[in-house]
LOKOLKOL-104766 format. One record per residue (C-alpha): x negated, y, z; residue in one letter. Coordinates in steps of 0.001 Angstrom, whole numbers, padded with zeros to 6 digits, always signed. Example, Ala and Ser with C-alpha at 12.3 -4.5 7.8 and 13.67 -1.06 7.14 Angstrom:
2
-012300-004500+007800A;-013670-001060+007140S;
This chain:
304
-031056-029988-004247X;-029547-028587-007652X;-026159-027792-005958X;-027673-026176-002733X;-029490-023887-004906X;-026644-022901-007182X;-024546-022269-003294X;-027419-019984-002842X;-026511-017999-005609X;-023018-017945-005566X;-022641-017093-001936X;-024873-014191-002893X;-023035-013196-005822X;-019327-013593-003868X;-020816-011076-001276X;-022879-008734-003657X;-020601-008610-006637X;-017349-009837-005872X;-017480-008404-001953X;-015133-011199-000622X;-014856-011203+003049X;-016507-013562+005404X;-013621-015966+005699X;-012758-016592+001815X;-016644-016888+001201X;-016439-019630+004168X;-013893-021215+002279X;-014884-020689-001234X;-018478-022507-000056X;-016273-025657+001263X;-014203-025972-001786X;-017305-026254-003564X;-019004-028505-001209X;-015620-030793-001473X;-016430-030875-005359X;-020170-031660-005030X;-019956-034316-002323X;-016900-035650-004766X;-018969-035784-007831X;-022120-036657-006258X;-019884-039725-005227X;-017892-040855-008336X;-020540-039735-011025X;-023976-039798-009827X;-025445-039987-013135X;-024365-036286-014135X;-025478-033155-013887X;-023812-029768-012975X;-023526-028725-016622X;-022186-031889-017801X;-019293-031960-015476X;-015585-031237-017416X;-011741-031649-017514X;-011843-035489-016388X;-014291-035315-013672X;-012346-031885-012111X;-008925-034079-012915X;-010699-036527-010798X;-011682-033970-008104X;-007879-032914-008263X;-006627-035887-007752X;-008613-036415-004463X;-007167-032894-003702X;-003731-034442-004193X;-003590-037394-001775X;-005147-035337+000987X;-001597-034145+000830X;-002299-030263+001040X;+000231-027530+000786X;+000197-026171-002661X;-001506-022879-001179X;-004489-024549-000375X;-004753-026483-003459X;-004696-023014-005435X;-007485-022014-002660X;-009384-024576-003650X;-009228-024440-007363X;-009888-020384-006897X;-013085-021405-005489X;-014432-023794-007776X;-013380-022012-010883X;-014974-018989-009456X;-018250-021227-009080X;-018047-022159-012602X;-018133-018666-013771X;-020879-017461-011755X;-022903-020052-013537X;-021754-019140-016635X;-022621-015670-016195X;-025995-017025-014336X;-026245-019284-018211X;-026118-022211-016427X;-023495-023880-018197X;-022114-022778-021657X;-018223-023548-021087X;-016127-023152-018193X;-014274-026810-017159X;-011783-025247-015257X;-010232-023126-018022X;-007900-025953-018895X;-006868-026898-015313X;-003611-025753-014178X;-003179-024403-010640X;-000393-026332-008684X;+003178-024729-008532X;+003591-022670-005527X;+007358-022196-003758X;+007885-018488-002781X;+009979-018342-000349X;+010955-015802+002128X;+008394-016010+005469X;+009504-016705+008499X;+010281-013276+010549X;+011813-012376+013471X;+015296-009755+013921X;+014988-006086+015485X;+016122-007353+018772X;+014221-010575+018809X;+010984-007853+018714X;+012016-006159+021167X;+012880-008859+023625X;+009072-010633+022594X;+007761-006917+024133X;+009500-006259+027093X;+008823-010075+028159X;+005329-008793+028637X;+004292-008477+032226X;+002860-005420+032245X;+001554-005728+036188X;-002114-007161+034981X;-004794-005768+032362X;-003936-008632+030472X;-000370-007920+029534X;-000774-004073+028655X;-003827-005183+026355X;-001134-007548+024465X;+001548-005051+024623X;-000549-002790+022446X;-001896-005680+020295X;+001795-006653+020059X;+003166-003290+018909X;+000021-002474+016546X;+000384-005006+014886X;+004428-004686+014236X;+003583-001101+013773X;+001232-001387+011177X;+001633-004973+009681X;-001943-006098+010267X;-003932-009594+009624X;-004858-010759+012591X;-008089-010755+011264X;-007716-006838+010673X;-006325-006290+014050X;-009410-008136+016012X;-011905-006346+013619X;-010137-002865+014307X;-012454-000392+015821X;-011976+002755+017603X;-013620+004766+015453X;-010763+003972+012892X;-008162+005043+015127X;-007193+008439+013941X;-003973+008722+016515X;-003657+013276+016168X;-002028+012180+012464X;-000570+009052+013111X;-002876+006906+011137X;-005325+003480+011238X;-007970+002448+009118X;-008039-000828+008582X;-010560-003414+006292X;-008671-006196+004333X;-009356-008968+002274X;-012303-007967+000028X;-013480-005364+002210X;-010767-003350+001043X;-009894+000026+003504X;-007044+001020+003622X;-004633+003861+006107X;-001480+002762+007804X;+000753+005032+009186X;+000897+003879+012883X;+003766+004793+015121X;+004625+006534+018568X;+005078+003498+020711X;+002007+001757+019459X;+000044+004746+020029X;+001240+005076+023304X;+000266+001625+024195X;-003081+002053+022341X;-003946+004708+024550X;-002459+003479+027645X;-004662+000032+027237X;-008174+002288+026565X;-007840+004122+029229X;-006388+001844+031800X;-007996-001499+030637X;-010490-001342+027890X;-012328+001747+029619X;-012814+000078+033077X;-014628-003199+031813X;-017254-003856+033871X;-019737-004392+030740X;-018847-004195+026907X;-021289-006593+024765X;-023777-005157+022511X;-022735-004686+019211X;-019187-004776+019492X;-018763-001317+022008X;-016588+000167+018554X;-014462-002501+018794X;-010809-001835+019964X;-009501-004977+021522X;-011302-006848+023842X;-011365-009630+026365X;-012271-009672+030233X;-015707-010482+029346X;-016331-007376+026752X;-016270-009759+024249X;-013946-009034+021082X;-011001-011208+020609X;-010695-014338+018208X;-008238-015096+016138X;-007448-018094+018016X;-006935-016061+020886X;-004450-014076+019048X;-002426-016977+018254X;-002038-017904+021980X;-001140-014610+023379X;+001563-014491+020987X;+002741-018035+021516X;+002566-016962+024871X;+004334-014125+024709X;+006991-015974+022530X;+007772-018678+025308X;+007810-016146+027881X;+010326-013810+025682X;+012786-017836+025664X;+012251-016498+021763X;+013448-020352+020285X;+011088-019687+017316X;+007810-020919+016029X;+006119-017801+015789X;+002610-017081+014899X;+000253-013974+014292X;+001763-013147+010739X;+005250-013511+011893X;+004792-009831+012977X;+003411-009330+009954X;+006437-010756+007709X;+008699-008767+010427X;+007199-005660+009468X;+007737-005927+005939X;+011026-007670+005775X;+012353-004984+008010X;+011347-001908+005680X;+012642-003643+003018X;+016047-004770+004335X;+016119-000690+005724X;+015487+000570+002174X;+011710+000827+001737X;+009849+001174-001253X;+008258-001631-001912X;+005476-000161-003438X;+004886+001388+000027X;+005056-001602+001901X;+002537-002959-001104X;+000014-000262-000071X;+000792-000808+003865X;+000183-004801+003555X;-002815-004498+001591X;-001473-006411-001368X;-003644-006244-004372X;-000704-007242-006507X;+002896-005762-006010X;+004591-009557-007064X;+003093-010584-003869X;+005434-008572-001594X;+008332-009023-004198X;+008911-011785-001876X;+010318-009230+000401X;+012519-007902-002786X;+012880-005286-005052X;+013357-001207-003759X;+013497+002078-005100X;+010805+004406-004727X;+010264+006283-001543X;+006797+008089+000126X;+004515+006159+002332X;+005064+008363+005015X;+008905+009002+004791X;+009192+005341+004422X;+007779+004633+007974X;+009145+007761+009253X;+012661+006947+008310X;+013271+003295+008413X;+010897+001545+010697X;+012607+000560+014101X;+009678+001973+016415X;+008378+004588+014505X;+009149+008062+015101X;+007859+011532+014969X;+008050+012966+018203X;+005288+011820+020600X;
């Protein structure tokens, strides 16, 4: 009962204090529920404040031969250290066990992306005869366009759209806003979709009438959905690939940057809290947000 009640707090304090978005608090509450079903296991005998170094080793080690990718491990370990200090800031327990447990070694290397043409052959595989195909093409080109999560592209609401000045707001990890820059031929497409698809829905369910993308039923789209309509769109394009929502994403940026962009721009376009995440993409000098899209994105341009 001790560790359900701590959850209670921390899942309080991840949204309250550290505003973490629905899917890392979702994670960050089964990382720690790995660790409590772990300990409850191998140590029954101790408490919550007596657990250190050896019994997390242990937990690690359980980690290990699940055979995880070195991403998820960190995942992991982000979540239960960030338990740890929530109850040290709650005085629960006096030291942190974590402190001396190092995160596995992760491999940067450069994401899978696809070329300039291979883009343009995924969109004009499309069929754009059905309401289906012209709400993907503008899915499709927003999110090359403006380099989106697919989580930020099926949250994106209408209200955010602020097409006159070429922009999107978008909500990121954290609940972070940011504005993109979005270009002419995903703003065509945008509007296109509304008014010949999105507007004549039969019914739009309650709650989610903001909400830009939707499916036959009113409903908004999942993410899983997402991921078929571009594997779809993939096969359909005889793209030889294994492509997946954040391949557009990866495209986006590694495009900039092989044009020239700043990557300080593409930083602020991607959402990255830290700029030695997109240094994966490479080092560039510095340009404006705007120009950047302005000058060097393939389907971006200023005259509408």
């Amino acid at each position: 009962m001790l560790w359900q009640s701590y959850m209670k707090g921390f899942k309080a304090y991840l949204t309250l204090e550290r505003s973490m978005s629905d899917n890392t608090l979702e994670a960050y509450e089964h990382d720690v529920q790995m660790l409590a079903r772990h300990i409850t296991e191998q140590y029954p005998e101790i408490s919550i404040q007596e657990i250190n170094e050896t019994h997390l080793r242990s937990f690690i080690d359980l980690v290990n031969e699940l055979e995880l990718a070195a991403s998820t491990q960190s995942r992991i370990l982000s979540g239960i250290r960030s338990f740890f200090r929530f109850l040290i800031l709650e005085n629960e327990v006096k030291k942190d066990p974590t402190e001396l447990v190092e995160f596995p070694k992760q491999k940067r290397t450069l994401p899978h992306f696809l070329s300039v043409d291979e883009v343009e052959q995924l969109f004009t595989g499309i069929d754009h005869s059905t309401p289906e195909g012209l709400r993907n093409r503008a899915i499709l080109e927003t999110m090359y366009s403006c380099g989106l999560r697919v989580s930020e592209l099926t949250d994106l609401k209408i209200s955010n759209l602020y097409l006159d000045v070429e922009f999107i707001r978008v909500v990121g990890k954290g609940n972070k806003e940011r504005l993109i820059p979005i270009g002419n031929e995903a703003i065509k497409h945008i509007k296109f979709y509304i008014q010949y698809v999105r507007n004549q829905l039969p019914v739009i369910k309650k709650g989610e009438e903001d909400c830009l993308f939707l499916n036959r039923r009113g409903s908004r789209l999942s993410r899983v959905m997402v991921f078929y309509i571009i594997k779809d769109a993939t096969q359909k394009a005889g793209i030889q690939k294994d492509i997946h929502p954040h391949t557009l994403r990866h495209s986006f940026a590694t495009h900039l940057v092989e044009g020239g962009a700043d990557l300080r721009a593409v930083q602020e376009m991607l959402g990255h809290s830290s700029i030695t995440t997109t240094e994966i993409y490479t080092h560039l000098d510095k340009k404006f947000l705007r120009e950047t899209l302005e000058k060097y994105h393939p389907r971006f341009t200023q005259n509408h």
